[in-house]
N, C-alpha and C positions, 0 to 999 in steps of 0.2 A: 297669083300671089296674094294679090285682095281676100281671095277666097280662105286662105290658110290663114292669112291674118284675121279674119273673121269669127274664123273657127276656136279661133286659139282664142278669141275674147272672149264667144261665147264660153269657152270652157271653164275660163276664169273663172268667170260669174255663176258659174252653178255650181261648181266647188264653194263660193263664197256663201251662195245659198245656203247649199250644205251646212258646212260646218255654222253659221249660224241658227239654223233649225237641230243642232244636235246640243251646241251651245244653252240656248232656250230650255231646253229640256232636260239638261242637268240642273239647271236652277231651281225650275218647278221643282223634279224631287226631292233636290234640297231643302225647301222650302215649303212641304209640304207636313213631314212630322213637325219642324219648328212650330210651323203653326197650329200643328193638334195638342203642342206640351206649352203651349202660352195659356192657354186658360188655366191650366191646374200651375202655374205659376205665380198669374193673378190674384189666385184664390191662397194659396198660402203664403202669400207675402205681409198681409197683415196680422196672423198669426205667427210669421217669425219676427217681426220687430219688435213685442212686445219682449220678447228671449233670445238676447243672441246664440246664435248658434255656430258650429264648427264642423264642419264637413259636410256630405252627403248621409252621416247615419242618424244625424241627430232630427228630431225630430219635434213637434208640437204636443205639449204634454196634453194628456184627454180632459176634457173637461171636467168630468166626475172626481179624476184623481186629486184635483185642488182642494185645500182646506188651510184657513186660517194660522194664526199663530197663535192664537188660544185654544186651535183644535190640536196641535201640535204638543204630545208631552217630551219632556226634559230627563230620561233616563238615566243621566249621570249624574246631574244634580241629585237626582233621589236617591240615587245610589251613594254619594259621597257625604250624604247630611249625616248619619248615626254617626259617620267615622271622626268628621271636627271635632266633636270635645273631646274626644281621649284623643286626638293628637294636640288638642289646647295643652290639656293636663298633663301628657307625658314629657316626665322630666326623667336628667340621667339616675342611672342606677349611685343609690347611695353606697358609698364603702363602708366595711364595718375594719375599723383601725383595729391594730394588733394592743393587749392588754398595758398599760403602761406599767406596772408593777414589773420588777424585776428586769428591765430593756439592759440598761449599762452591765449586768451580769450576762446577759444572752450577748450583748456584744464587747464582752471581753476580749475576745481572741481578738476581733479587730483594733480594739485601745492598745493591746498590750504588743502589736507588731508595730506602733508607731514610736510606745509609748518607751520600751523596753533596754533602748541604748543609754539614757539615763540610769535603772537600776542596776545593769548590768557593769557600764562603767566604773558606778560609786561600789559595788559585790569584788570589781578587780580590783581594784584600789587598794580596798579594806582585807582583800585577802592576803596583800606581800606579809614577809617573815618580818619585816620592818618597817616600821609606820614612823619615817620620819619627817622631820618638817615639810621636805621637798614633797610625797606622797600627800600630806595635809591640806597643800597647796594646790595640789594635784585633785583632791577632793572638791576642794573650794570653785577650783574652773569649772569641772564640771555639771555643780549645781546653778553656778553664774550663766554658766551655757545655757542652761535648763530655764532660763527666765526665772526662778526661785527669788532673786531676790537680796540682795546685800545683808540685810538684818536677818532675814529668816535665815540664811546661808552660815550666816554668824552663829544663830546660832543652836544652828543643826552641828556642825561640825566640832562645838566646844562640848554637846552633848556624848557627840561622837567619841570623842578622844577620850572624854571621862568613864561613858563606858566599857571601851575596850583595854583601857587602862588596868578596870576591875577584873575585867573578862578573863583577861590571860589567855588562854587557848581560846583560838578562833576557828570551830570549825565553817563550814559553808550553811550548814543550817543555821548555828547560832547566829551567823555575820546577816544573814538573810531576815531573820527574824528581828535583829537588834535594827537592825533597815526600816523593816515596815512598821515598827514601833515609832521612833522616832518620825519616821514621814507620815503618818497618820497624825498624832499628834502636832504637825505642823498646819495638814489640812485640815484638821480643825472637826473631830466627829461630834464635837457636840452641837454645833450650828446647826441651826431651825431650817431646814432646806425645805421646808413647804411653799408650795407657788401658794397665793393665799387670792383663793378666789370666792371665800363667802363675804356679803356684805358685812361690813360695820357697822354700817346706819339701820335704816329700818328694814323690816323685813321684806318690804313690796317692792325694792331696788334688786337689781341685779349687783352680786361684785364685776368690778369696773381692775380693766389689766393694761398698764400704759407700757408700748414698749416702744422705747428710743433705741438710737444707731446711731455712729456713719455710714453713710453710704461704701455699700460693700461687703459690708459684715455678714449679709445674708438676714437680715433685719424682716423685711415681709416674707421669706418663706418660712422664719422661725414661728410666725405669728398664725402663719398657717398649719404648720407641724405642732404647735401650742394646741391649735383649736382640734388636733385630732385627739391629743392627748387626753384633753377635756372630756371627749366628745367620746372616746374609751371608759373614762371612768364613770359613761353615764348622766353627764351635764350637758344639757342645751346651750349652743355659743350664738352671738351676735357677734360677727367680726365689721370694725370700723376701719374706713380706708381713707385716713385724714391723710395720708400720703401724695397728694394732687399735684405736687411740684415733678416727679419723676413718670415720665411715658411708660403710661399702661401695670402702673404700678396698682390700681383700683382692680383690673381686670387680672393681674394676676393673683392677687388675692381672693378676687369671688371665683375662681378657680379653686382653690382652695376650700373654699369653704364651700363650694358647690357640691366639691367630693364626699361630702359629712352630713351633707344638708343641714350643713350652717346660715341663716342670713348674712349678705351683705351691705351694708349701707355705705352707699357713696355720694359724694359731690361731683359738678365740674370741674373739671382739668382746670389748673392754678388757683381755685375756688380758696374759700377761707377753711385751712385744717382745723380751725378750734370748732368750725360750727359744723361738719361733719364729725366731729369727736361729741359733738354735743345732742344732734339726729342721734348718733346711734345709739348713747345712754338713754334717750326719749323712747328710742323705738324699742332697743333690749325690756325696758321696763315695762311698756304697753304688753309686747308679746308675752310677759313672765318669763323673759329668758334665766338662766342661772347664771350666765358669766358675757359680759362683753370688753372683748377683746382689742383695742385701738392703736393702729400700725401709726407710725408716726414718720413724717418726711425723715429721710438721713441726711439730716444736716451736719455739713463741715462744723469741726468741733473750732475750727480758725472763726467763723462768722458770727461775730457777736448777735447782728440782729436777727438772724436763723435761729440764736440761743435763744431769744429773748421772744422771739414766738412760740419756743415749743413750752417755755413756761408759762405764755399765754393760754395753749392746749389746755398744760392743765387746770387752770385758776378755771376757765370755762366750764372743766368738766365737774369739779366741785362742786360748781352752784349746784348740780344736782345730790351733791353727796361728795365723801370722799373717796379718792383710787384707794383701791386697798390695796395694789402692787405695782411696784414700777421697775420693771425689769429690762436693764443695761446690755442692748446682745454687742459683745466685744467677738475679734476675730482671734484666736489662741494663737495665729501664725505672726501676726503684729506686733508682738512680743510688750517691749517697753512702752512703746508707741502706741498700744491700749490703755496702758497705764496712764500716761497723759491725757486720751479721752475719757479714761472713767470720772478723773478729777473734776473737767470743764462740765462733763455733764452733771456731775455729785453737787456742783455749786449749784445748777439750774433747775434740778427735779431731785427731789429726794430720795436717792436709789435704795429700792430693798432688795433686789436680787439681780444676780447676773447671770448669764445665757454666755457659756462660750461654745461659739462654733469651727468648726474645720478641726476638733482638736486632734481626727484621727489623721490628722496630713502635717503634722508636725513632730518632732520629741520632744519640745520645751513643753513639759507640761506643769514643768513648773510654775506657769501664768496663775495655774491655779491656787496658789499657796500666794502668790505676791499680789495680785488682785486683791482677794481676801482682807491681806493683812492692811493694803493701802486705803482698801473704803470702809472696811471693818464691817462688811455684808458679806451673805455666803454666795457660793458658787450654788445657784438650783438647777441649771441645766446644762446638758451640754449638749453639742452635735455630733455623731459620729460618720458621717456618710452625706451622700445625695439623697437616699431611698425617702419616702414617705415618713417610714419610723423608726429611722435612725436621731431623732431627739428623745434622748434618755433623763428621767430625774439623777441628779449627781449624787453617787453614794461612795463615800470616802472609802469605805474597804474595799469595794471591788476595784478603785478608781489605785487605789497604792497596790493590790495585788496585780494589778494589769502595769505597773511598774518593776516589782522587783521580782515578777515574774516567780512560777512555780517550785514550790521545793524539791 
């Protein structure tokens, strides 16, 4: 039994042998390539610290391959230098405006779809077999409708009556014609409708164009639609944006004027309007402009000391000279209610012409006869639309045929 228990220990033990010498020997050849790739590990370890690196591809750039930053050229730079000054200098494409000559004839048809319910009414009226009081009266409303005006109204219809009195037979042509007779002569064809943009003074000033509003009237786009007009008939503009009380009212006007390649001269937001009214006649004159143009805050016709700056504007703008034009833009939809402003503004700046706009969005177009008659200035422009060149010079024939419409 000893003997088997013997055997059995020795056998232990040389299995333990074993596998310890089989042990041993896997280590070694593990441990035998590690140790052939530690030198070349060694050796390029100093060479990757100076470059991080990221994986197994990346590698030690060659020595030769290095060169400076001054050996290094700038491709794109060189490539991009000829191109900055024509992209410094390029500016947008200039417009060339539609001719201002003849505009309120080309947009007739659009006056006289607004305009039209006025002559047609007073054409039905005047054509009953009997024109009695009640028909006269009938007459009277709807020139009253028409904004026309108590006095003028008065006495359009006393004319009226005298002449169809004479008349006796009324066909539609004669009633048509005895129409635009009388409504011409109420609007007034002999009035000076020239915007008056050469100077007074001396010859080395630009004419100077002040134009006031309320707020709403469309007051800086008129000013803009002004400078294209201008800017058609062949005159260089200066537009001034003393407007500084209303957001972005500066940038919507050198929009405007950008399209004409008009300058603009502006101030800082809430800045002093007289003394950007006052830069632009400096700068119109430096540059030899022919006309500058100066948009004016739309002051509430309620706020006395809003008034009493824009009279400031202009006393400022004088020291250089005087305005040669100061033009009233009223809204033709406002009816009486324009009237009222023209007055408050008539006290504060000495109005020579008036600007009515939206008139093709109304039918009272009889603002234009009662305007007239109340500041005893003519109507010079009017607006017919949104478009660019839908501001037309006011010319009474086309303006009364766009009323009592075609024979």
């Amino acid at each position: 039994m000893e003997i088997v228990i013997l055997v059995v220990v020795i056998a232990v033990v040389a299995l333990a042998a074993i596998s310890g010498l089989v042990v041993t020997g896997r280590r070694k050849k593990a441990a035998g390539p590690q140790e052939t790739r530690t030198p070349e590990s060694t050796t390029e370890t100093p060479t990757r610290t100076a470059e991080p690196t990221v994986g197994e591809e990346t590698e030690a750039p060659p020595e030769g391959a290095r060169r400076t930053i001054e050996e290094v050229g700038l491709p794109e730079a060189e490539a991009e230098a000829p191109v900055t000054p024509e992209a410094a200098e390029a500016a947008p494409e200039v417009e060339i405006p539609a001719p201002a000559a003849g505009r309120l004839v080309r947009l007739r048809a659009r006056l006289s779809r607004s305009q039209n319910s006025l002559g047609k009414g007073l054409l039905t009226l005047l054509s009953r077999e009997h024109l009695d009081e009640e028909t006269w009266e009938e007459v009277e409303d709807t020139l009253l409708t028409a904004d026309v005006g108590v006095g003028p109204t008065q006495e359009l219809v006393e004319r009226l009556r005298e002449r169809v009195r004479v008349l006796g037979t009324r066909t539609p042509e004669e009633l048509r014609g005895l129409l635009r007779e009388e409504l011409l002569t109420l609007v007034g064809p002999d009035m000076d409708r020239t915007v008056h943009t050469e100077t007074q003074g001396a010859e080395d000033r630009p004419g100077v164009v002040l134009v006031v509003g309320v707020n709403g009237t469309g007051k800086t786009t008129t000013t803009g639609k002004l400078a294209r007009v201008l800017v058609a008939d062949g005159k260089s503009v200066v537009l001034g944006a003393a407007d500084t009380f209303r957001a972005a009212a500066a940038d919507q006007l050198e929009t405007w004027g950008t399209r004409v390649g008009a300058r603009t001269v502006r101030g800082p937001e809430a800045g002093d309007p007289a003394s950007v009214a006052f830069d632009a006649v400096k700068q119109g004159t430096e540059a030899g402009a022919d006309v500058v143009l100066i948009d004016t805050a739309g002051r509430l016709h309620t706020k006395t000391g809003l008034m009493d700056e824009l009279g400031k504007v202009k006393r400022v703008v004088e020291k250089q000279g005087p305005v040669d034009e100061v033009l009233l833009v009223l809204d033709a939809t406002t009816g009486q209610n324009g009237l009222v402003q023209a007055r408050v503004f008539a006290e504060v700046v000495d109005i020579t012409g008036i600007v009515l706009t939206k008139l093709d969005g109304t039918a009272k177009g009889g603002i234009v006869i009662s305007v007239q008659r109340e500041l005893g200035v003519p109507v010079k422009l009017v607006g017919l639309g949104e478009g660019a060149d839908d501001l037309a010079p006011f010319e009474p024939e086309a303006f009364v045929d766009a009323l009592v419409g075609e024979a």
